[in-house]
Steps between C-alpha positions, in 0.01 A plus 500: 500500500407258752165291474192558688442282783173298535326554795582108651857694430470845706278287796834258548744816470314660790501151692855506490550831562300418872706233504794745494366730753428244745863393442618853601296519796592194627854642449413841656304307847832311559651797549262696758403368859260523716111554435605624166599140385208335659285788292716414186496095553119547530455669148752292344275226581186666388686598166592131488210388510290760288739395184441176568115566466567731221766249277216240577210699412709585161558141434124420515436772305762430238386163453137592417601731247707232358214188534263764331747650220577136390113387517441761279769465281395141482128583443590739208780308322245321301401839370824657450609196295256545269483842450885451403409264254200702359761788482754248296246442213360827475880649476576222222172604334606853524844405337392287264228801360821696453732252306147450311503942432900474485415224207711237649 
């Protein structure tokens, strides 16, 4: 079974699958002649240029999530830390109440 992606995962999939389809129609517009190629050079370039905007616009976006995720995780450590510890002595309570019923 394979693992779901995260969406930073399926966002650089479809980058690179542009990136292949560019590829392929750079491959295909060496190939025709004509007004064709200047037609096909001219969206190459666009294409070019929109995934640049787009892998740049995903970096940026990327990066906030990550500056925000780690403020937070930052902010609530504190928390979580004790809330682990609380959970520590109220499970050795717990077990110590049932060595106390077990008479041990």
């Amino acid at each position: 079974m394979a693992a779901k992606k995260t969406g930073f995962e399926e966002v650089e999939t479809m980058l690179q699958d542009i990136g292949t389809k560019i590829e392929e129609l750079i491959e295909k517009g060496k190939e025709v002649g004509g007004e064709a190629k200047e037609d096909i050079e001219k969206k190459i370039k666009d294409f070019k240029e929109k995934r640049t905007t787009l892998e740049d616009e995903f970096k940026k976006g990327k990066e906030k999530v990550e500056k925000l995720y780690n403020e937070k995780r930052e902010e609530m450590e504190p928390n979580l830390s004790a809330s682990a510890e609380h959970f520590k002595e109220g499970f050795k309570e717990i077990l110590e109440g049932v060595r106390k019923l077990l008479g041990k």
